[in-house]
ZAMARGU-4260 file (C-alpha; in steps of 0.2 Angstrom, whole numbers, plus 5000, padded with zeros to 4 digits):
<rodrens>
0) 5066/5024/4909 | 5070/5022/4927 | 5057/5017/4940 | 5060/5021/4959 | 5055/5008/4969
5) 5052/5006/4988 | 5060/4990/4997 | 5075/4986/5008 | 5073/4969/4997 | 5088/4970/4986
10) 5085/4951/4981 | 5065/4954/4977 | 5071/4971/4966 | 5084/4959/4957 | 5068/4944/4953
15) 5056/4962/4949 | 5068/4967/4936 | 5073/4950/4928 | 5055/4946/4927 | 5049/4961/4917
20) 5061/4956/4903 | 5062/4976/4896 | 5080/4984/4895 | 5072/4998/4893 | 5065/4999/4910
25) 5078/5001/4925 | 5070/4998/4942 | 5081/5006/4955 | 5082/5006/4975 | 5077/5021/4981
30) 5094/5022/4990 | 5101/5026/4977 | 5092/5042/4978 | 5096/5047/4994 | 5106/5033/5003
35) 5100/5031/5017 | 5089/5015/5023 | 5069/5018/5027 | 5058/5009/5037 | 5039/5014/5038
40) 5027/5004/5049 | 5011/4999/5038 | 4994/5002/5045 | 4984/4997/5031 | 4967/4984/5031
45) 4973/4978/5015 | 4985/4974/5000 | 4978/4989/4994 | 4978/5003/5007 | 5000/4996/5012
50) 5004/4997/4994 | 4998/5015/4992 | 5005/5019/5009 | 5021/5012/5004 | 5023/5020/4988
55) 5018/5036/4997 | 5027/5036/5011 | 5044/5036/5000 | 5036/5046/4987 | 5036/5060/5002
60) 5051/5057/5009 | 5061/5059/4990 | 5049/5070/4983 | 5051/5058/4968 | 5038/5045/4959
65) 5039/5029/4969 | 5032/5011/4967 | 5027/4999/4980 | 5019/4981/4983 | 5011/4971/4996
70) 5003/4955/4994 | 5001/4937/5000 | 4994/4923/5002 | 4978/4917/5008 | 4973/4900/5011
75) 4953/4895/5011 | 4955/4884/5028 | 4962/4899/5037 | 4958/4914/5028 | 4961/4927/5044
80) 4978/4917/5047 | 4989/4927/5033 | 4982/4939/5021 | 4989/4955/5025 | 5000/4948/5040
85) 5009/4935/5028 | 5026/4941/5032 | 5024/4941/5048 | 5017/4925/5051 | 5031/4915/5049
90) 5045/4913/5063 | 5059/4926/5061 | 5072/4923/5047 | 5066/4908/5041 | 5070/4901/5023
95) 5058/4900/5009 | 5058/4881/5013 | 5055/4882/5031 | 5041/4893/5026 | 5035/4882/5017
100) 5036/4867/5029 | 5026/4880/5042 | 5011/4880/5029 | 5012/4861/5024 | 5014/4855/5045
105) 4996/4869/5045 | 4988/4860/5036 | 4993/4843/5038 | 4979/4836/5045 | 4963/4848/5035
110) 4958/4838/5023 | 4942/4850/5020 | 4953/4863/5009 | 4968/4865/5002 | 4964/4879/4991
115) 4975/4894/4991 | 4978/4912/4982 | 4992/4923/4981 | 4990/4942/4979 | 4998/4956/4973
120) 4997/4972/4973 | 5007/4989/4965 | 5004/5006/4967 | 5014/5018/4959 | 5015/5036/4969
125) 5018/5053/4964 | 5022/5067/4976 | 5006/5076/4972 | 4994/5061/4979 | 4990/5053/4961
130) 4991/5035/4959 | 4991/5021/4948 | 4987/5006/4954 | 4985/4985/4950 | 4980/4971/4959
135) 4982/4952/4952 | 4980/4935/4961 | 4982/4917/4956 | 4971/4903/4964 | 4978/4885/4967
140) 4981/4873/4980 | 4995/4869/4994 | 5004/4853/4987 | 5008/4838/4999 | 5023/4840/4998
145) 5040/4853/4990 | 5042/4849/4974 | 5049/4860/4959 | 5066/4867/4961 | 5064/4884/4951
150) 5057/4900/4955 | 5057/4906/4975 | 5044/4912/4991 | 5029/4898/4989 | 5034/4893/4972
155) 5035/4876/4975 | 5021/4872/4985 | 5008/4882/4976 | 5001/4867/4965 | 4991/4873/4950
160) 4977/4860/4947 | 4976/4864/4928 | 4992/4860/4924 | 4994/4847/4935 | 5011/4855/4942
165) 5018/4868/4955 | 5025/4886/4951 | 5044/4879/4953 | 5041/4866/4941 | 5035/4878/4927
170) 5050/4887/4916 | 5052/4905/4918 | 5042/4909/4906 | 5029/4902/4909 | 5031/4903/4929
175) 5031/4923/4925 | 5014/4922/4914 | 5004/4915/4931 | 5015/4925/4944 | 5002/4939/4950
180) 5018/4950/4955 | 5022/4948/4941 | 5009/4952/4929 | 5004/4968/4941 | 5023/4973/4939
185) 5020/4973/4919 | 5002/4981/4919 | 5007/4995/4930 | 5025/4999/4922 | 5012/5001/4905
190) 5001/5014/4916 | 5018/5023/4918 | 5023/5024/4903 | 5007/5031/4896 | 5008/5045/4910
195) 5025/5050/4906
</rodrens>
């Protein structure tokens, strides 16, 4: 089964695919439906409202089923500080590690809360205005400091107290079974399959 999905990020579409772990599912770029690159500005107040706008925007333009995802992060010291804006909150270009170094240099000196969740969210469009949706998150806290060398984005500073570790430290596996992305991707590709 192929599943359309809307990005520009070829590298997040390649992690999306090896992370479902199904050969049976193919996610593919919706440029390769009509090659050409979109760009759609998102208004929405929430994961929820972008990912559905997302998805519906392409799934308008192709005329095809689409699915999207928005997320982030959101840390309990500053929780008007990313959220939605996540993206866009770190300087132009920057590397997973100099995003990283952004958040750690933020709260450097808060000692009241380190706590921190990462959202995801999936919507899956169709041209007639259904959708499916699914929204996970993961609580942890910032770590003191990089550490892990596995996985990508915030992985190794998102310390889970439980298992005394961050994300990058974790195998695949295992890394895949807290990821939020992740378990949304699995949980929604099931809603699809059930529709077709």
């Amino acid at each position: 089964m192929d599943i359309i999905v809307g990005t520009n990020n070829h590298s997040k579409l390649k992690e999306m695919q090896d992370s479902i772990g199904n050969p049976t599912i193919n996610l593919i770029s919706y440029t390769t439906i009509i090659n050409k690159l979109l760009n759609f500005e998102e208004t929405g107040k929430n994961f929820k409202e972008n990912a559905i706008e997302k998805a519906t925007n392409y799934a308008n333009y192709i005329e095809q089923p689409v699915l999207a995802d928005d997320g982030g992060l959101i840390l309990e010291a500053f929780p008007e500080l990313l959220g939605i804006k996540t993206a866009r909150f770190f300087s132009k270009g920057a590397s997973d590690s100099q995003k990283n170094e952004e958040l750690l240099k933020l709260l450097e000196n808060k000692s009241d809360s380190r706590k921190l969740t990462l959202f995801s969210t999936i919507s899956y469009v169709y041209p007639d205005g259904k959708v499916l949706l699914v929204e996970e998150k993961l609580e942890g806290e910032l770590a003191e400091k990089e550490t892990g060398a596995l996985g990508y984005g915030f992985d190794r500073i998102f310390y889970l107290p439980n298992r005394g570790k961050t994300l990058a430290e974790l195998a695949d596996d295992e890394r895949n079974s807290y990821s939020p992305r992740v378990c949304a991707l699995k949980k929604i590709i099931q809603l699809i399959e059930e529709e077709s």
